[in-house]
C-alpha positions as CSV (number, residue, x, y, z in Angstrom):
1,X,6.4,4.8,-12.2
2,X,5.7,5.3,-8.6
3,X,3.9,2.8,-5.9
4,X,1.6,5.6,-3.8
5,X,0.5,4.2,-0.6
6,X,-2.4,5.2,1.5
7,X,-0.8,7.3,3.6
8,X,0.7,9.4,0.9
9,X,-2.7,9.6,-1.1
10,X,-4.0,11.0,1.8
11,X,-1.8,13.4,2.5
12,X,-3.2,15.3,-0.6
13,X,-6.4,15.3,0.3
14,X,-7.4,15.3,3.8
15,X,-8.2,18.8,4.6
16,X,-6.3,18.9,7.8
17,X,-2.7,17.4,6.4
18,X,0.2,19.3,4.3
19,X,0.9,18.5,1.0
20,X,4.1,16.9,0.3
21,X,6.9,19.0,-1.0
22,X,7.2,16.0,-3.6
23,X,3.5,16.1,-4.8
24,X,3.8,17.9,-8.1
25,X,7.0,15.1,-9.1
26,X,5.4,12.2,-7.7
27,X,1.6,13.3,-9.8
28,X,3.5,13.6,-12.9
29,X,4.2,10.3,-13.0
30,X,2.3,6.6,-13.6
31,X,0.9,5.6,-10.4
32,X,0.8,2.3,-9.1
33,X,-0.7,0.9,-5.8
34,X,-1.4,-2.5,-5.0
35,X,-5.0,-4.2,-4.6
36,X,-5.7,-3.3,-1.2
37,X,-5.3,0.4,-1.5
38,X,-8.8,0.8,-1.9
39,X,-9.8,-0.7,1.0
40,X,-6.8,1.3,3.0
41,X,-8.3,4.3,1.7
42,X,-11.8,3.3,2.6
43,X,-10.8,2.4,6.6
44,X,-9.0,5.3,6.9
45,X,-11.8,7.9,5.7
46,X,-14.5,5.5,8.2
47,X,-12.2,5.9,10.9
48,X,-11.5,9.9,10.5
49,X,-15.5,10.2,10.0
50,X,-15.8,8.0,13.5
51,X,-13.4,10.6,15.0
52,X,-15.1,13.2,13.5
53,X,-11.9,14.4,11.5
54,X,-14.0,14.4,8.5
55,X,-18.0,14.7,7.8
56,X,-19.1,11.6,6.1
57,X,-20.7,14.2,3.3
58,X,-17.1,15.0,2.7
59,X,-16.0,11.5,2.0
60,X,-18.0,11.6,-1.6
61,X,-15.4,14.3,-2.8
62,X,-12.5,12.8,-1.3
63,X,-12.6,9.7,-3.0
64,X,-12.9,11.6,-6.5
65,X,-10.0,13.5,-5.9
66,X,-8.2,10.2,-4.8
67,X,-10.1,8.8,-8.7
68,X,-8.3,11.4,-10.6
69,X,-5.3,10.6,-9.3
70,X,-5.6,7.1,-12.2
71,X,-3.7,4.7,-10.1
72,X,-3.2,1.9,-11.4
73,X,-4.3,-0.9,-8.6
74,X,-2.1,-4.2,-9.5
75,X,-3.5,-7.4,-8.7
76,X,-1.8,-10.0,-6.3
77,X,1.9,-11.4,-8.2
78,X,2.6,-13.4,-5.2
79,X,0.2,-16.0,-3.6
80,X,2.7,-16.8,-0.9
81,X,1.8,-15.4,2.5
82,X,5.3,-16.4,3.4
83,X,6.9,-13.9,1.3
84,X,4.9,-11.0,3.1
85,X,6.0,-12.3,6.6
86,X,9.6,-12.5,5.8
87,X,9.4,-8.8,4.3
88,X,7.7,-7.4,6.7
89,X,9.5,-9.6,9.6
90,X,13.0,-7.5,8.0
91,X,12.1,-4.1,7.8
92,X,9.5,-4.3,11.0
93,X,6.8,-3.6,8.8
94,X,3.1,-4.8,8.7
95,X,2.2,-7.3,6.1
96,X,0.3,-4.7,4.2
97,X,3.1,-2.2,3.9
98,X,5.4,-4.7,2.7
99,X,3.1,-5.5,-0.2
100,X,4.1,-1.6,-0.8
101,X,7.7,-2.2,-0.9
102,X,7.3,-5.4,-2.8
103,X,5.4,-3.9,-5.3
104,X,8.2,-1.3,-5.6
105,X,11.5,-3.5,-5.3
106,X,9.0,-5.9,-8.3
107,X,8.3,-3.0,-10.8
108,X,11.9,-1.2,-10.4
109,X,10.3,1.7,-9.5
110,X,10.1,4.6,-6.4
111,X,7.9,4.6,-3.6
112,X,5.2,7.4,-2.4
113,X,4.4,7.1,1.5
114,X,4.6,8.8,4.7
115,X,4.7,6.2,6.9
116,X,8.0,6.1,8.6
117,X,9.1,2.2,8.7
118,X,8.1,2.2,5.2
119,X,10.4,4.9,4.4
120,X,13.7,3.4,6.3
121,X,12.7,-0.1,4.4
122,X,12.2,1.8,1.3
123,X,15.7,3.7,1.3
124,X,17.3,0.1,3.2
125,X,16.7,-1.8,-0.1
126,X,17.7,0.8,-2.2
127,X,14.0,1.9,-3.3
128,X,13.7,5.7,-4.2
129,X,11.1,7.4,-1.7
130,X,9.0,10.7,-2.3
131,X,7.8,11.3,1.6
């Protein structure tokens, strides 16, 4: 199993990024992703249509590739918003991205993100990272 973050997931399909060397490992396995990764994925596409990085037309095929990906989106295990501070307080991360890691320290299982802090956290807590 593998947590994918955003910025990962759109590394594969934004037509102006590079693939990760890891893609073919990290896409043969389960994928997980926590419940906001959908609505991650949705800002980032309206922001790169705003900057005219994608045409909104293109955003249609983009989230079908991101579908057949079959991520698994995991529904909230923790209701304390104390737990996300303290997380993300440690690694100097945002709240959101320590849902990532939590998800991943949680389920025993590697991490999938470009996002540097993420990465450093990941690999600080002894989390395996596909970057």
């Amino acid at each position: 199993m593998i947590v994918l973050d955003s910025s990962y997931a759109l590394a594969l399909v934004m037509p102006d990024e590079s693939c990760p060397a890891s893609m073919p490992q990290v896409l043969g396995e389960r994928l997980l992703a926590p419940f906001i990764w959908p609505l991650e994925l949705a800002n980032a596409m309206r922001t790169a249509v705003q900057r005219t990085r994608l045409r909104e037309h293109e955003v249609t095929g983009l989230c079908a590739d991101l579908e057949a990906f079959d991520v698994e989106i995991v529904a909230p295990w923790q209701q304390a918003a104390l737990r996300y501070f303290e997380i993300a307080r440690a690694h100097d991360l945002t709240p959101y991205d320590a849902l990532y890691l939590d998800l991943a320290l949680a389920r025993r299982c590697a991490l999938a993100t470009r996002d540097q802090r993420l990465i450093s956290a990941g690999r600080r807590v002894g989390v395996a990272v596909h970057h």
